[in-house]
N, C-alpha and C positions, 0 to 999 in steps of 0.2 A: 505792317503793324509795329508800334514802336513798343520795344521791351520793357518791362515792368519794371517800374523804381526799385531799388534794390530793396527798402524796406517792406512793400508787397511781397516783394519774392518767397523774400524771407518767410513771413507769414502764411503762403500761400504753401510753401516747402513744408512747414510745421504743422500743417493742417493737415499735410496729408502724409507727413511721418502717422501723424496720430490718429487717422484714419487707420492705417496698413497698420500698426499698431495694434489697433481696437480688432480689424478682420482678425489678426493673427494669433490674438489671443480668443475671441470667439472659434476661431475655428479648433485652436488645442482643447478646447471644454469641450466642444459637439463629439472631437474625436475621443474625448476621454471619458464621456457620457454616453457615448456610442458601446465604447468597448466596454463598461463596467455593468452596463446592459448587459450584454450577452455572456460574460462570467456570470453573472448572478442567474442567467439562462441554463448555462453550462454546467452550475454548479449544484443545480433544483436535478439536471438530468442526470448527473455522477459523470457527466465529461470533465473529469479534473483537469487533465492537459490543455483541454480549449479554455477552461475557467481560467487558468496560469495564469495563460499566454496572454488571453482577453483582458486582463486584472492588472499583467504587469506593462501593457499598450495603456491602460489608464492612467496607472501611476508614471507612467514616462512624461507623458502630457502633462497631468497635473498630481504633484507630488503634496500637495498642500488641501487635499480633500480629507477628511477622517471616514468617510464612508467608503472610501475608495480602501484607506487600509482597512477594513473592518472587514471588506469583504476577502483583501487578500489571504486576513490572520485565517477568518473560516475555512475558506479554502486550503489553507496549510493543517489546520484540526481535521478537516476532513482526510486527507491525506496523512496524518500521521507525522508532519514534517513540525515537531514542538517548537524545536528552535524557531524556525521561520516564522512561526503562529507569535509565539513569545515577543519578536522584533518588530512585528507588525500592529502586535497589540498595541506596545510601548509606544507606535507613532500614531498610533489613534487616541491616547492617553494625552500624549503632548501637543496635540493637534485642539483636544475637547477632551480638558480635565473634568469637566461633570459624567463622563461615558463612565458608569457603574459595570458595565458588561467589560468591556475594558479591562477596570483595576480590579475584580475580582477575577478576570480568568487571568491575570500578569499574577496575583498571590498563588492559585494552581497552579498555573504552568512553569513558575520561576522553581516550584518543587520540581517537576518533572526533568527540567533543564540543570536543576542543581545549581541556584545561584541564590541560596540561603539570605545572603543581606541585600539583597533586592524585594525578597518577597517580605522580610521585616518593614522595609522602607514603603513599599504598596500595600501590607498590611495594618501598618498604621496609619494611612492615610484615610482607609475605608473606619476605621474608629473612629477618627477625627469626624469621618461624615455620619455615622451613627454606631454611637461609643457601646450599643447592646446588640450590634452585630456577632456572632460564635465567628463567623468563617474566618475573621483573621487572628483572632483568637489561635484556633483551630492552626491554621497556616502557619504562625508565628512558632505554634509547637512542632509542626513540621519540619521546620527550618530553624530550630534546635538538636531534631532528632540529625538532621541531615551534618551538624556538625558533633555529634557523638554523645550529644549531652541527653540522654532516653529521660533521667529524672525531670529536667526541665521540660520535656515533650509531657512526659506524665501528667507533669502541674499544671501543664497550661490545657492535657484532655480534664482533668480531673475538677479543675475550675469552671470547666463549661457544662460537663455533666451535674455536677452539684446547682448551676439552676435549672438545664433544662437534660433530666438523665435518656431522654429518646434523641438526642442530637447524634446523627447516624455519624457526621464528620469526627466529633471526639471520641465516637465509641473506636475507629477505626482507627484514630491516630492512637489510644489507647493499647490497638491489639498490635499496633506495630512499634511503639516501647516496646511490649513486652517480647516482642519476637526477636529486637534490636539487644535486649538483655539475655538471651536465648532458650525464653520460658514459651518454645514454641507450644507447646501441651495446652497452657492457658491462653494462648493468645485466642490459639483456634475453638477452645471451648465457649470462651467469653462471646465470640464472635456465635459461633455455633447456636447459641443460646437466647442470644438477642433476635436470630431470625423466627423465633417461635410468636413473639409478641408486638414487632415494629412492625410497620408498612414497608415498603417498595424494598425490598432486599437486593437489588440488582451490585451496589457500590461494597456493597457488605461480602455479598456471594464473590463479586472479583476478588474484594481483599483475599477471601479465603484462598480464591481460584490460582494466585499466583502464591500464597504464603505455602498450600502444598505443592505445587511446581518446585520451588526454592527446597524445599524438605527433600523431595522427592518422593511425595507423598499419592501414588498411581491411583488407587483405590477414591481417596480426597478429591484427590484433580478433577478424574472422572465423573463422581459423584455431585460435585459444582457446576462442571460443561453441563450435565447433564439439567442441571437447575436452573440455570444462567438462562440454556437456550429455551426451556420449556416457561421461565417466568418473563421473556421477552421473544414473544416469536415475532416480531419486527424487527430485531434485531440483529440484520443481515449477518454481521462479525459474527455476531454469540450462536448464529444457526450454522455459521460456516465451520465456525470452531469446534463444535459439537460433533458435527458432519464429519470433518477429516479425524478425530477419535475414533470416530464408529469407522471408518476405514481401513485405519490404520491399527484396530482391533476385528478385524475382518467380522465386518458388519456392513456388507458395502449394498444390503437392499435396505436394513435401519436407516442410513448415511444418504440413501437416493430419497428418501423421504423427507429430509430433511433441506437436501438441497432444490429439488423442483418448485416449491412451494418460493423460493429464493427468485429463484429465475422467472417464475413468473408474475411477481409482483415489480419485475424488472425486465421485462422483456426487451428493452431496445437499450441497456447498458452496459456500452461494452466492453469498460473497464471493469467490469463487474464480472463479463461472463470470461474475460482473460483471466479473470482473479481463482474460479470455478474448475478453467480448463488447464491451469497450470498445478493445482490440486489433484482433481483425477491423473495427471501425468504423475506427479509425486509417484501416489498408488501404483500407478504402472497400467497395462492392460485391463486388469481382472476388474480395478474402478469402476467399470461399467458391462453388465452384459447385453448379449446383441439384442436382446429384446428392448433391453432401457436404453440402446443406442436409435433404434427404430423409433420409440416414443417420440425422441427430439424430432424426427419426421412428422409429427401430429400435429405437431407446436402451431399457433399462427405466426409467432412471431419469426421473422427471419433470423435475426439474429441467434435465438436457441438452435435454431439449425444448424446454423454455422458456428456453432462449439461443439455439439454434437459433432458432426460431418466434421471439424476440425481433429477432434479425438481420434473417429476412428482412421485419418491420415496417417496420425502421428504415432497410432497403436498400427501400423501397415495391414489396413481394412480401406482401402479405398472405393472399390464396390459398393461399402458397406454405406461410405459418405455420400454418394452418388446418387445413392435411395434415400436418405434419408431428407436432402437437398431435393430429389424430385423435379418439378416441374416450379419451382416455389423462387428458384434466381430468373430475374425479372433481365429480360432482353436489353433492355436501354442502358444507357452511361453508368459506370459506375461511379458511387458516391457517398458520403457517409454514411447512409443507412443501408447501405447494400454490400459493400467493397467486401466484409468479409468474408459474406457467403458468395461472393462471386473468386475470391483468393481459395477459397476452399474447395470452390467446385474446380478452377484451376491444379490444383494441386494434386486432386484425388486423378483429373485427365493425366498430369504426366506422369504420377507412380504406375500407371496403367500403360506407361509406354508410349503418350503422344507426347512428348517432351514439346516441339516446338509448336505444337498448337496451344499449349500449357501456359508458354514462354510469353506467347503473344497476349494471352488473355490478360497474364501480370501485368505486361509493358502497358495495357489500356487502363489497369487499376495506378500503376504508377504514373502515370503519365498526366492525371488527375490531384494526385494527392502521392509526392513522392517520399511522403516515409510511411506509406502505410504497412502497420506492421507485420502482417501474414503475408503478404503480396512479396513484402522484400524477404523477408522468410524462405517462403517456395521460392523467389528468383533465385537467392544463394545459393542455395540448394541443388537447381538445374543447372545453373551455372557451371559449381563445380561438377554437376556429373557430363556436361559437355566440356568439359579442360578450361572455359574459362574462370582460372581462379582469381584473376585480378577482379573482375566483375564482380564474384563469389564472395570474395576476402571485403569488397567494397560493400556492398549491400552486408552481411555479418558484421562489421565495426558497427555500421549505420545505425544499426539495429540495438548495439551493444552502447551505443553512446545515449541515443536515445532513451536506454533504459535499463541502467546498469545490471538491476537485480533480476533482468530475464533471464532465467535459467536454460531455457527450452534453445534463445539463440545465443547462451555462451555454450551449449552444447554443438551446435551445429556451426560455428565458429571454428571449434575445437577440431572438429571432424573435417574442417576443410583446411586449417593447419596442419593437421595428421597429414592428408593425402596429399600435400604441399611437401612433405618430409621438413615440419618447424616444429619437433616434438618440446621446443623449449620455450616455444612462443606460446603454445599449445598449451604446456602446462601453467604458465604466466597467465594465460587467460583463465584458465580453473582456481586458479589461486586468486584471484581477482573479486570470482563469483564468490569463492566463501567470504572473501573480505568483504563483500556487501551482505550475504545472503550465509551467515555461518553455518545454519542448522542446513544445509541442503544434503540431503541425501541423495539426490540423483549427482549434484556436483563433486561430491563427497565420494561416490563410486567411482564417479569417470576418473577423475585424479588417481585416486590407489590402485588402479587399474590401470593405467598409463603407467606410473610408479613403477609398477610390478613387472609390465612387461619391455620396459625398456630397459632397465639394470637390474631387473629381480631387486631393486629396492624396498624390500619387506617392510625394515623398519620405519623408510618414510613414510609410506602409505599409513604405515600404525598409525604412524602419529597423525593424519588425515583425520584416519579414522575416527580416532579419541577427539581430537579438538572438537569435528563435529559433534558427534556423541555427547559434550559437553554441553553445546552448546545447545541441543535440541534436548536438554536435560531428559525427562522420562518418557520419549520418543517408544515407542512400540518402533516405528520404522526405522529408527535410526540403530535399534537393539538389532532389526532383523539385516539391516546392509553388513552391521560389522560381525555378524554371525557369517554374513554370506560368503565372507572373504576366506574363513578357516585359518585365522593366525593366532593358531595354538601358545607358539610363543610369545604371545604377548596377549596377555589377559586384558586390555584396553580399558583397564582399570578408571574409573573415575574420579 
């Protein structure tokens, strides 16, 4: 066969650059439409971390979708993460400047994030698009207040009220002038006051809910939780938040009322039920008694079980898991809707003494999915009570990388540093957890308790204490950890 003229070649070369070309960029969309699928799947079910993961496989593919960041910004609002939500936003703005959902939550959120002349610069944009909008109005006051100037915040509530005086947004940026001036008495009356005659009071009731947080005002807070979560019983947060008050004011059958009704309008989420079982731990034991641990026996859902049955592990009721689990962990492979309750029933076997039939159970939940997070829990765990600590110390980072503000494995981390004799590693890892997680009072004991018993270090531990204490402001639990200590000499003043 005689070879092709060179200028065929050529042609015939570029033809099929721009084929492989074309597959190659077809195929980054399928994969990037693939994954942003299944976030938006993940994120309808409260699997945040699949949503992420799925969301950031989109954006890696194609970085020039606006739907793709829209979902990621949600995804970050769902999770709490502002900054991320705020940066996400802003490339779905510059991606698709008509995106209104967009440029009004970059005016919110650029408050949240405290970036004052960015939210001036997105709140006049939304003017520009309709110049008898309040919200940036509203925002622009915000981010006056946010630079000290309360009069200017005032003028810009005060001019929104005088056309429309029910606008919830200026009543609010109104009571925070005045708290910002520190006429807290007015702020909260003014506020107080307007819930008798406006609608939806939910934005109004938080204003209140963190203005006496900030005071220190118990009775107020209370009294708000108390509001918050009975004028939004959907309102997973606002039922949870209620919930651990009634706990942590020993009210913990008021508190189980609150949270069952939770768990079961969510049965199979289970970020949600870690959110639940790392609460009752807060509490301690008494969080639940045997009777309301048995109920999660009842459950249909597997998952309730396996928080249940997770509890009474970690309160050392393992029996108590075992029943509650029943006949209900399903023989076949483990897998995302099962692995829990299969780590759990795991667990409650080797506190009960079968260690390496325990051991094995895990290796079959890891060996599927290797960060799953109870399975590598309980491995650590056995690990170090068989002397392998490096396995132990390996699985415990894992766990801790995965997810910093786990309190339950910077504890059992700790305890396998201790038994390691690395009391200084030990404490580097408690001082860690309050740098992500301040207010923790289980992290908060372990440390002043380390503290105390390795140099009688009274005064550090104090200051443990307080910092916490500070930062759990009017904590009932956090009153009762720095009581527990008995350090007379130092009144852990705040």
């Amino acid at each position: 066969m005689k070879p092709l003229p060179a200028r065929f070649a050529a042609a015939l070369a570029a033809s099929l650059l721009l084929v492989g070309g074309v597959s190659g960029c077809s195929t980054k969309d399928s994969r990037a439409a693939e994954a942003a699928a299944l976030a938006d799947t993940a994120l309808q079910q409260g699997d945040f971390a699949a949503a992420r993961r799925n969301i950031d496989t989109a954006i890696r593919n194609r970085d020039d979708v606006s739907d793709y960041w829209l979902t990621s910004a949600r995804i970050a609002l769902a999770t709490q993460n502002f900054g991320n939500a705020f940066n996400a936003f802003e490339n779905v703005y510059q991606l698709d400047k008509g995106n209104l959902e967009a440029l009004r939550q970059l005016c919110q959120l650029g408050l949240t994030v405290r970036l004052p002349d960015k939210v001036d610069r997105y709140a006049d944009q939304l003017l520009v698009i309709n110049p008898n909008d309040s919200l940036p109005l509203t925002m622009k006051g915000g981010a006056a207040l946010q630079r000290g100037d309360w009069k200017k915040a005032m003028a810009f509530a005060d001019r929104v009220l005088a056309i429309s005086p029910t606008d919830v947004g200026a009543l609010i940026l109104k009571g925070q002038a005045l708290a910002y001036k520190g006429d807290n008495a007015t702020s909260a009356k003014l506020i107080e006051e307007s819930l008798a005659t406006m609608g939806d009071p939910t934005s109004r009731l938080v204003f209140l809910r963190d203005l006496y947080l900030s005071n220190g005002n118990r009775e107020g807070y209370q009294r708000t939780l108390a509001r918050l979560a009975n004028a939004n019983p959907n309102d997973t947060r606002m039922q949870l938040d209620y919930a651990d008050w009634l706990y942590q004011t020993q009210r913990p059958d008021s508190a189980f009322d609150f949270v069952m009704p939770v768990l079961r309008r969510n049965p199979k989420n289970i970020a949600l039920a870690s959110q639940i079982l790392e609460m009752w731990l807060d509490e301690g034991r008494d969080a639940l008694s045997t009777k309301q641990i048995l109920l999660g026996g009842q459950e249909d859902s597997l998952e309730i079980r396996a928080t249940f049955a997770q509890f009474a592990n970690e309160t050392g009721q393992p029996d108590l898991a075992l029943r509650v689990l029943g006949t209900a962990v399903p023989k076949g492979a483990p897998d995302a809707g099962n692995s829990n309750a299969k780590a759990a029933m795991a667990f409650a076997i080797g506190l009960n003494g079968a260690v390496q039939d325990a051991l094995g159970r895990l290796e079959d939940i890891l060996d599927v999915d290797a960060t799953q997070p109870r399975a590598l829990l309980a491995r650590a765990r056995f690990r170090a009570a068989t002397k392998n600590y490096r396995g132990a110390l390996s699985d415990a980072r894992q766990l801790v990388t995965d997810d910093i503000g786990n309190i339950t494995a910077r504890l059992a981390l700790t305890d396998i540093l201790l038994e390691q004799n690395q009391p200084d590693l030990a404490e580097s890892n408690l001082r860690e957890a309050l740098g992500v997680v301040p207010y923790s009072t289980r992290a908060a004991a372990r440390l002043a308790k380390l503290l105390i018993e390795r140099n009688g270090q009274r005064e550090a531990a104090s200051t443990v204490l307080r910092d916490m204490a500070r930062a759990a402001r009017i904590s009932p639990r956090a009153d009762a950890v720095v009581a527990s200590f008995h350090l007379s000499d130092d009144p852990l003043s705040r």
